[in-house]
C-alpha positions in Angstrom: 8.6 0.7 -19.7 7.0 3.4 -17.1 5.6 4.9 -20.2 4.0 1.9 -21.3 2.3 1.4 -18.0 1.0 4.3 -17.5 -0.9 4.1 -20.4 -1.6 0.6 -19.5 -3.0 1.5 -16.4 -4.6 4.6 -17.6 -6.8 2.7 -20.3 -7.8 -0.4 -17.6 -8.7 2.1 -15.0 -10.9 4.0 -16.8 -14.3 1.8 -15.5 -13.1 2.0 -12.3 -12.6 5.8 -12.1 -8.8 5.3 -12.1 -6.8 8.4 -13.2 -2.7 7.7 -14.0 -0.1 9.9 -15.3 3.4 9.9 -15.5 5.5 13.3 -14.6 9.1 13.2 -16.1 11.6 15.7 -13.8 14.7 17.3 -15.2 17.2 18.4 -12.9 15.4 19.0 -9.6 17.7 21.0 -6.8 18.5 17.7 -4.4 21.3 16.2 -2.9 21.4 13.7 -6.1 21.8 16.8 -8.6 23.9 18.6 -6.3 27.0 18.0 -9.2 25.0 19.5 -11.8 25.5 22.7 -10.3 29.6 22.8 -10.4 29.5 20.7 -13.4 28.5 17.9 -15.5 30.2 16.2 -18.8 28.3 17.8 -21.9 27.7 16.3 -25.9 30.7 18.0 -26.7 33.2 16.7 -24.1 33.4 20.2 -22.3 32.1 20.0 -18.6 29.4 22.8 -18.0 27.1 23.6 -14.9 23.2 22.8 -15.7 20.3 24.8 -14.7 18.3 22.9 -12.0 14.5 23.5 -10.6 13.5 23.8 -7.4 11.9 21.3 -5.1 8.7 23.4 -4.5 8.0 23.3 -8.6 8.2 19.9 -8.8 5.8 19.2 -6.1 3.2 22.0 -7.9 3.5 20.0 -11.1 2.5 16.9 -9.1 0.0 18.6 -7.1 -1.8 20.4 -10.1 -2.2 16.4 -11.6 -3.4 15.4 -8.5 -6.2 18.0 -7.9 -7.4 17.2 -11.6 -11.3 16.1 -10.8 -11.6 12.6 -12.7 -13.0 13.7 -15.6 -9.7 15.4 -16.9 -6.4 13.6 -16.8 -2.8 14.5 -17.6 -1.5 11.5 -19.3 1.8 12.4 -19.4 4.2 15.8 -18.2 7.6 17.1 -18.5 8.9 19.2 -16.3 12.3 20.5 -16.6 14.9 23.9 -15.9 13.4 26.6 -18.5 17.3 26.7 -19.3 18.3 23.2 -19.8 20.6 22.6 -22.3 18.7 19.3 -23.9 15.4 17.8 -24.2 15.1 14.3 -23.7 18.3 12.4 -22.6 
């Protein structure tokens, strides 16, 4: 659905000088993903730790879209642990 209105609103924004993007996160270092550290059910029934990010790259990611002038967007981004065990779930 997000994916869908982002392009949505990146295609009806476009006469009005509208930029949109959506940034996906992996596991970000937070009080949310503080279990991924000690352990998290995997594919293959065995519980394993995951790598998370920091804080501070997330913001970058969000900050590098924002300063983008308005003639260059960044539709969509994924930003994730280099070290993550999965893509995409």
């Amino acid at each position: 659905a997000m994916t869908g209105l982002t392009k949505s609103l990146a295609l009806d924004g476009r006469p009005h000088n509208i930029a949109a993007g959506q940034i996906d996160f992996g596991n970000v270092v937070s009080a949310i993903s503080a279990k991924m550290a000690t352990g998290m059910p995997q594919a293959d029934g065995s519980v394993a730790s995951e790598p998370r990010m920091s804080a501070d790259d997330a913001a970058d990611a969000v900050f590098y879209m924002a300063q983008l002038p308005l003639s260059a967007n960044v539709l969509s981004m994924t930003v994730m642990a280099t070290k993550m065990p999965l893509v995409g779930r």
